[in-house]
KOLMI-176636 format. One record per atom (N, C-alpha, C, O): atom name; residue number from 1; residue in one letter; x, z, y. Coordinates in Angstrom, 2 decimals. Layout:
residues N
+------+------+------+---------+---------+---------+
| name | resi | resn |       x |       z |       y |
+------+------+------+---------+---------+---------+
|   CA |  NUM |    A |       X |       Z |       Y |
...
+------+------+------+---------+---------+---------+
//
This chain:
residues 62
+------+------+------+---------+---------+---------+
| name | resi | resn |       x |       z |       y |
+------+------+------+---------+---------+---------+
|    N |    1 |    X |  -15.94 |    2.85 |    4.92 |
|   CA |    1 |    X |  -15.27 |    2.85 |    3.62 |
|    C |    1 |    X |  -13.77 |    2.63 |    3.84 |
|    O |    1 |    X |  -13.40 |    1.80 |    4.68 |
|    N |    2 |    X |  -13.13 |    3.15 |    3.31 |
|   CA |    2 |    X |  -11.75 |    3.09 |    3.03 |
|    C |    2 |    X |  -10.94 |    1.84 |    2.53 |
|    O |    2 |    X |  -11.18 |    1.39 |    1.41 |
|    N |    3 |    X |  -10.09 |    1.33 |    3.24 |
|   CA |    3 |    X |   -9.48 |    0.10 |    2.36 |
|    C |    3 |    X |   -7.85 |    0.66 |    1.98 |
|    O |    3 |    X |   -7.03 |    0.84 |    2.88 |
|    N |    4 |    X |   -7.60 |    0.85 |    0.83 |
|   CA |    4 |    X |   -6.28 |    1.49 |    0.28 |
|    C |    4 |    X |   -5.42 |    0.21 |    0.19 |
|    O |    4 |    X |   -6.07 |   -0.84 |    0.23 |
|    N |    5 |    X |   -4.16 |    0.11 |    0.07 |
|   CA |    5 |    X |   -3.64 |   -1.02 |   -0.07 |
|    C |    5 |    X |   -2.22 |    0.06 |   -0.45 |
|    O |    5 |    X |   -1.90 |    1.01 |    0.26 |
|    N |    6 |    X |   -1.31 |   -0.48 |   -2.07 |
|   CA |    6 |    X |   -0.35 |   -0.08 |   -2.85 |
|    C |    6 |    X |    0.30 |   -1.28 |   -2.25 |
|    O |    6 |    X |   -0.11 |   -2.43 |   -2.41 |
|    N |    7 |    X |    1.46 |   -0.89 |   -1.49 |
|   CA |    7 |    X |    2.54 |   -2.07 |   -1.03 |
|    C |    7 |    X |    3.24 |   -2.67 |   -2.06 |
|    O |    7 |    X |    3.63 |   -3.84 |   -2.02 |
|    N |    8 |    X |    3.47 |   -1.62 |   -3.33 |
|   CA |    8 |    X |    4.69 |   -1.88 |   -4.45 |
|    C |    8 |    X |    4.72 |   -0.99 |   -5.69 |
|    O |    8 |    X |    5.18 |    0.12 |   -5.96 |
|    N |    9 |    X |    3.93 |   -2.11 |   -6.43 |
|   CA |    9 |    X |    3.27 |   -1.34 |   -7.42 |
|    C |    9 |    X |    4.30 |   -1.45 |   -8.48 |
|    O |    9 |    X |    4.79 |   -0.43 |   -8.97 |
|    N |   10 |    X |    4.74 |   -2.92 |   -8.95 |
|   CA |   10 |    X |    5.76 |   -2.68 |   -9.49 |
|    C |   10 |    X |    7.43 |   -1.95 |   -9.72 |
|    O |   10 |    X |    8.33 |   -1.93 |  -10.57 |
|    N |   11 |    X |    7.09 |   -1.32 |   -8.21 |
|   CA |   11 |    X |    8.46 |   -0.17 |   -8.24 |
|    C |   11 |    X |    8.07 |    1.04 |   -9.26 |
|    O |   11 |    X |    8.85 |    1.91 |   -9.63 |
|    N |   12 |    X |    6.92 |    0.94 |   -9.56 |
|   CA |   12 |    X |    6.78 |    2.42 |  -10.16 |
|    C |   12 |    X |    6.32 |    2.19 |  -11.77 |
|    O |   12 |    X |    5.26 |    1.64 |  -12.06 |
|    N |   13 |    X |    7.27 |    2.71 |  -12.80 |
|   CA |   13 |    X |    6.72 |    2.30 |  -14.41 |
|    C |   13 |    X |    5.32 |    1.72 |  -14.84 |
|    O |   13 |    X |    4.35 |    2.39 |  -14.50 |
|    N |   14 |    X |    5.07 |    0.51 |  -15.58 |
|   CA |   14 |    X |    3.91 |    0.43 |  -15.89 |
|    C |   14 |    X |    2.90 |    1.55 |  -16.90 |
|    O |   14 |    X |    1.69 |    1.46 |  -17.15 |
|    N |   15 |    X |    4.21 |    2.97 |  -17.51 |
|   CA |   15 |    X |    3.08 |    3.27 |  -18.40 |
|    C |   15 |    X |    2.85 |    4.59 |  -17.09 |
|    O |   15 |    X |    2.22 |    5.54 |  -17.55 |
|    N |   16 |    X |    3.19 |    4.73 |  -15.85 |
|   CA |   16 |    X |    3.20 |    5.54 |  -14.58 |
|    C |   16 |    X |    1.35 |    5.36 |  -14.39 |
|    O |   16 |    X |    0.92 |    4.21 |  -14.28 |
|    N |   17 |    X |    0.57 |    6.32 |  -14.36 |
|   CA |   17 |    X |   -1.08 |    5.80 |  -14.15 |
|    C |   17 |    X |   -1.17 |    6.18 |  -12.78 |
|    O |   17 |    X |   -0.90 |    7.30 |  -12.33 |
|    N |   18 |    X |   -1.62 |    5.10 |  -12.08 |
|   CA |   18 |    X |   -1.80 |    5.64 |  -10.78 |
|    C |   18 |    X |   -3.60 |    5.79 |  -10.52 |
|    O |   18 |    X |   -4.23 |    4.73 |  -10.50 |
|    N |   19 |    X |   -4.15 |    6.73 |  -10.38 |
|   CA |   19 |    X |   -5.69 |    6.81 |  -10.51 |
|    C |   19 |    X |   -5.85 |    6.84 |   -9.09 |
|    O |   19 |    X |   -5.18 |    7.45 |   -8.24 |
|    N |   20 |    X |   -7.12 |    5.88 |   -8.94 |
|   CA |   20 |    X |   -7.83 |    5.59 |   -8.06 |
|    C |   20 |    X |   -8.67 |    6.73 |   -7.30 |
|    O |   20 |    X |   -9.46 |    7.27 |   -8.08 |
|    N |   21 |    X |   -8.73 |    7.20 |   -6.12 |
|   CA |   21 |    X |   -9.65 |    7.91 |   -5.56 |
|    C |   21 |    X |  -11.04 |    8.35 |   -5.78 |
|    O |   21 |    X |  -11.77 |    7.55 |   -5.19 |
|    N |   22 |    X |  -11.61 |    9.12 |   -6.28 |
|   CA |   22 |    X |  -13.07 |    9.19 |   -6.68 |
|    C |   22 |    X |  -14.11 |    8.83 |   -5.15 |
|    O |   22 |    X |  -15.22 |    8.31 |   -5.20 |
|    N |   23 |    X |  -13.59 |    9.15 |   -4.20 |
|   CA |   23 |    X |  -14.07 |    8.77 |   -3.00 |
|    C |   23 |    X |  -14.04 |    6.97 |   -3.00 |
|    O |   23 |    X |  -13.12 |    6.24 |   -3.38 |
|    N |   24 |    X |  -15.65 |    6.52 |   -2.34 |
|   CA |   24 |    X |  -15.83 |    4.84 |   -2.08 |
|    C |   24 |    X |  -14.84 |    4.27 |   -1.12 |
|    O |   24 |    X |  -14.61 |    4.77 |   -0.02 |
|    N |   25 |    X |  -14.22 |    3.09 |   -1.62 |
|   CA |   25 |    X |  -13.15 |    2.66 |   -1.34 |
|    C |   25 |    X |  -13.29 |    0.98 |   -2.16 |
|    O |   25 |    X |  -13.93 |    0.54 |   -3.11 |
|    N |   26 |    X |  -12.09 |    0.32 |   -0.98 |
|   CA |   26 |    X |  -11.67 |   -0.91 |   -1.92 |
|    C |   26 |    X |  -10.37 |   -0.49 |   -1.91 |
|    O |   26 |    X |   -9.96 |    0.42 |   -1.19 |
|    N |   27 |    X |   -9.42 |   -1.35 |   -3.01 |
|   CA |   27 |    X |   -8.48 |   -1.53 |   -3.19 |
|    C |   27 |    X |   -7.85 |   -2.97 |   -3.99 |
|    O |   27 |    X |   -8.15 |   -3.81 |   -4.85 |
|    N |   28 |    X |   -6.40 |   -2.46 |   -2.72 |
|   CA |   28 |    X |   -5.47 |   -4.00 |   -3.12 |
|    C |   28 |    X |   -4.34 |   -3.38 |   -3.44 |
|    O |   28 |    X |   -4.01 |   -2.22 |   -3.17 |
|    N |   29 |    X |   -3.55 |   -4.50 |   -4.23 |
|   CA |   29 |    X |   -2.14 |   -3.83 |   -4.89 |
|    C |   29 |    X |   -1.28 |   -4.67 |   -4.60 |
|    O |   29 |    X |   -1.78 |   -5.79 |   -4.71 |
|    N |   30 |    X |   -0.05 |   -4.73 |   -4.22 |
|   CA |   30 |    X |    0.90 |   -5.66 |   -4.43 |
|    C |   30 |    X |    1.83 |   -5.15 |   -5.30 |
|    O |   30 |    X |    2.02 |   -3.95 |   -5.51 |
|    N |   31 |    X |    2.66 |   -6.45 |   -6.01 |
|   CA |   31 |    X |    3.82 |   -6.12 |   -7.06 |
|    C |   31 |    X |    5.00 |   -5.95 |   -5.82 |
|    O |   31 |    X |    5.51 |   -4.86 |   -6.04 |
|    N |   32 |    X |    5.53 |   -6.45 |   -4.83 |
|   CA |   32 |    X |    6.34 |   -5.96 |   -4.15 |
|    C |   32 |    X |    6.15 |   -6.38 |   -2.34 |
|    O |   32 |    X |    6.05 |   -7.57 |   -2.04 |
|    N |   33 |    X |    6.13 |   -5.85 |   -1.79 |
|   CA |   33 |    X |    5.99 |   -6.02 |   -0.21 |
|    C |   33 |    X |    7.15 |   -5.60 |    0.71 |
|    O |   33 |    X |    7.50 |   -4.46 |    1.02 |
|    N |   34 |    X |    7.97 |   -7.44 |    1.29 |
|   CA |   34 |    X |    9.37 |   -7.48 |    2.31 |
|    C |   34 |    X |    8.90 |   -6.76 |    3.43 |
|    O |   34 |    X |    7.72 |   -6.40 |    3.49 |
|    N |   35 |    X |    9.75 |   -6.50 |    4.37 |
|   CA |   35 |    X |    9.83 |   -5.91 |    5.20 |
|    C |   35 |    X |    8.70 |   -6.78 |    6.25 |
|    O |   35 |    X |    7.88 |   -6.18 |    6.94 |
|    N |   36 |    X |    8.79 |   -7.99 |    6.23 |
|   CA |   36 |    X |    8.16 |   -9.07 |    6.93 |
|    C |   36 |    X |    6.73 |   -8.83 |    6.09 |
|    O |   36 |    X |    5.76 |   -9.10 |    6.80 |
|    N |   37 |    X |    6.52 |   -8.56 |    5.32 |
|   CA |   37 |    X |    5.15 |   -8.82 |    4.98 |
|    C |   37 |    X |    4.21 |   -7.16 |    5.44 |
|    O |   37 |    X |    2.99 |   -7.04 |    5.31 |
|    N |   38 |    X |    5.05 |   -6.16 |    5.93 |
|   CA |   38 |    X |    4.37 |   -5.09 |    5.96 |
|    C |   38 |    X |    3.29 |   -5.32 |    6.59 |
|    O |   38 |    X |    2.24 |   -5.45 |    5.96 |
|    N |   39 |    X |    3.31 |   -5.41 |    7.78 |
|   CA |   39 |    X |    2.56 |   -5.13 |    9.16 |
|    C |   39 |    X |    0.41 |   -5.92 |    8.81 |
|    O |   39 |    X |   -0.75 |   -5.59 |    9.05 |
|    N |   40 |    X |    1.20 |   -7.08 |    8.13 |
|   CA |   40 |    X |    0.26 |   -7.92 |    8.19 |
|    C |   40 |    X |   -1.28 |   -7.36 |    6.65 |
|    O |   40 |    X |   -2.49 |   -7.48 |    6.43 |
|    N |   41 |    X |    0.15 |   -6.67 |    5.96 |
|   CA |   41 |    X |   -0.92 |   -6.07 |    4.46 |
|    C |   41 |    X |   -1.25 |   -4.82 |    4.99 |
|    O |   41 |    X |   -2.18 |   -4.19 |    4.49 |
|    N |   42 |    X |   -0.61 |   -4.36 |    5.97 |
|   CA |   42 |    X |   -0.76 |   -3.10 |    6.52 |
|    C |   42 |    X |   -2.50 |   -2.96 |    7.30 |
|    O |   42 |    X |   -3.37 |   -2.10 |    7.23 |
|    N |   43 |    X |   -2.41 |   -4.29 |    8.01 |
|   CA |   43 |    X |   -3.39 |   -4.45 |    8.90 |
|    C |   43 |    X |   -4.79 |   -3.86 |    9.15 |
|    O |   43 |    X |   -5.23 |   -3.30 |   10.15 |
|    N |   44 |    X |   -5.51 |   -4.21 |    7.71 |
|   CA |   44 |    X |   -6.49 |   -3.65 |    7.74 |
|    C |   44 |    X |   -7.14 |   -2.60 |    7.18 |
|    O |   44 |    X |   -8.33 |   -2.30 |    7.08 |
|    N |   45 |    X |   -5.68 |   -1.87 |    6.71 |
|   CA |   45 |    X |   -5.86 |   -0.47 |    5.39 |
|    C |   45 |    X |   -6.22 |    0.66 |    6.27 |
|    O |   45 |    X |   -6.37 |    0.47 |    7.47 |
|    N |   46 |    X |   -6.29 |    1.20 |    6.02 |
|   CA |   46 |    X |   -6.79 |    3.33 |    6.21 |
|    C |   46 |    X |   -5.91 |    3.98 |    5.43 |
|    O |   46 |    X |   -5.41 |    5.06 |    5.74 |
|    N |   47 |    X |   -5.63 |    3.28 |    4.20 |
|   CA |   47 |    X |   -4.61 |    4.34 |    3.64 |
|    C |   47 |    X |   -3.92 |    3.37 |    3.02 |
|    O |   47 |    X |   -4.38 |    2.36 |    2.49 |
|    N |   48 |    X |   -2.15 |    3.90 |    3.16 |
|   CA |   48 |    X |   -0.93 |    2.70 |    2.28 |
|    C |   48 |    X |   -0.47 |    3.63 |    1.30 |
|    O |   48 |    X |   -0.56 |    4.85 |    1.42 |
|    N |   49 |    X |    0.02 |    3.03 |    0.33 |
|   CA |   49 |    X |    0.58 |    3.67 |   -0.35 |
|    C |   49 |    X |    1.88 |    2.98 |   -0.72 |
|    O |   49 |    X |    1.90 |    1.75 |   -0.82 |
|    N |   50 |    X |    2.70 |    3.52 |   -0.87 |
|   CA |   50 |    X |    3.95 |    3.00 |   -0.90 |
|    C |   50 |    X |    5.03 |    4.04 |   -1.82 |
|    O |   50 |    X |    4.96 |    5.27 |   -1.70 |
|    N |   51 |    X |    5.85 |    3.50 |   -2.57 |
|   CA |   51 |    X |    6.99 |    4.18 |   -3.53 |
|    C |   51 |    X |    8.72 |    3.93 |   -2.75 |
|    O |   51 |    X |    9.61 |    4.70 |   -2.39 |
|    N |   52 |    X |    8.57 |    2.57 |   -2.75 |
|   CA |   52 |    X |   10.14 |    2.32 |   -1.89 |
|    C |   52 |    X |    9.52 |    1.34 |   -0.72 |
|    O |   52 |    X |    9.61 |    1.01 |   -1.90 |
|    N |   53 |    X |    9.17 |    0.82 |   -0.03 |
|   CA |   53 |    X |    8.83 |    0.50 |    1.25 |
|    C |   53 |    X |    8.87 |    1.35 |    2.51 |
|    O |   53 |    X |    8.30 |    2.33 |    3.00 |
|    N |   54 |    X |    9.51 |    0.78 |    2.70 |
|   CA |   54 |    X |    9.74 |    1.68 |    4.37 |
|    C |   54 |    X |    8.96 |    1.09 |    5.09 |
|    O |   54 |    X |    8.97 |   -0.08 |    5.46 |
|    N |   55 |    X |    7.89 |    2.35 |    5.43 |
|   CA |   55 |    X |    7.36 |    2.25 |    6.85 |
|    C |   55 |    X |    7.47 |    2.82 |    8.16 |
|    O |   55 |    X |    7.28 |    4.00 |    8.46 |
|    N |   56 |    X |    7.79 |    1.87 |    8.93 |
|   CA |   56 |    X |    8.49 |    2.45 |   10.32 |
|    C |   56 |    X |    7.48 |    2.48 |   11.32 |
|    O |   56 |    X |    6.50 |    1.74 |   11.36 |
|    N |   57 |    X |    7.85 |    3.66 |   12.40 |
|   CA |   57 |    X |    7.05 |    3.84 |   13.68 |
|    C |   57 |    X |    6.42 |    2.43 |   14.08 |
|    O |   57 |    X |    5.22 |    2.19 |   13.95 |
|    N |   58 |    X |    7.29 |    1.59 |   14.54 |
|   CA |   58 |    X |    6.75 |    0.30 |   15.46 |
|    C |   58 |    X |    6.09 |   -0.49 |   14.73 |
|    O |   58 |    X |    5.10 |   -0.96 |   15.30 |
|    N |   59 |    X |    6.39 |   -1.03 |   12.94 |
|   CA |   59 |    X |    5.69 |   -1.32 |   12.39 |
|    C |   59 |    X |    3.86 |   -1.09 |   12.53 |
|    O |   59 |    X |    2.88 |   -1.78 |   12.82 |
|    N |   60 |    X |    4.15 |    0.21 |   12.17 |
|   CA |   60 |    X |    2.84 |    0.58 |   11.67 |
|    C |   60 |    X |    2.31 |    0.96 |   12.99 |
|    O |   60 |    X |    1.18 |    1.43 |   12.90 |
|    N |   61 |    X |    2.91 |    0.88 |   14.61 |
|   CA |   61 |    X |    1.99 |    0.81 |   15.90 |
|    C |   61 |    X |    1.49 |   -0.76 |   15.77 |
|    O |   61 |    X |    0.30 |   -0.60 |   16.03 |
|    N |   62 |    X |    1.63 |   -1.90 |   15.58 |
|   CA |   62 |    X |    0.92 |   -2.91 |   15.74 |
|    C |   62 |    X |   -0.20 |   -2.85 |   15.35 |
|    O |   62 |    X |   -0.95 |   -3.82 |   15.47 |
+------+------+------+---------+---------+---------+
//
């Protein structure tokens, strides 16, 4: 199963609908994710989603 994880949900309008995958999955959201917090929310996802978060090569090799 898929674990999705939205780094920064609040970057994007609340009346903005972001729909969930019809494919089985969990999902987590954050209202905003530092540079320091990537790696670690990153960790155990399959898929990120992100609006303004930068994700970098070395980051996302750990």
């Amino acid at each position: 199963m898929h674990r999705i994880v939205f780094l920064d949900r609040d970057t994007v309008a609340p009346e903005v609908t972001i729909r969930r995958p019809a494919f089985p999955h969990e999902w987590g959201e954050h209202a905003r994710t530092r540079p320091d917090e990537v790696a670690a929310r990153a960790a155990d996802a399959t898929i990120l989603i992100t609006n303004k978060v930068d994700l970098r090569a070395d980051t996302l090799a750990r």
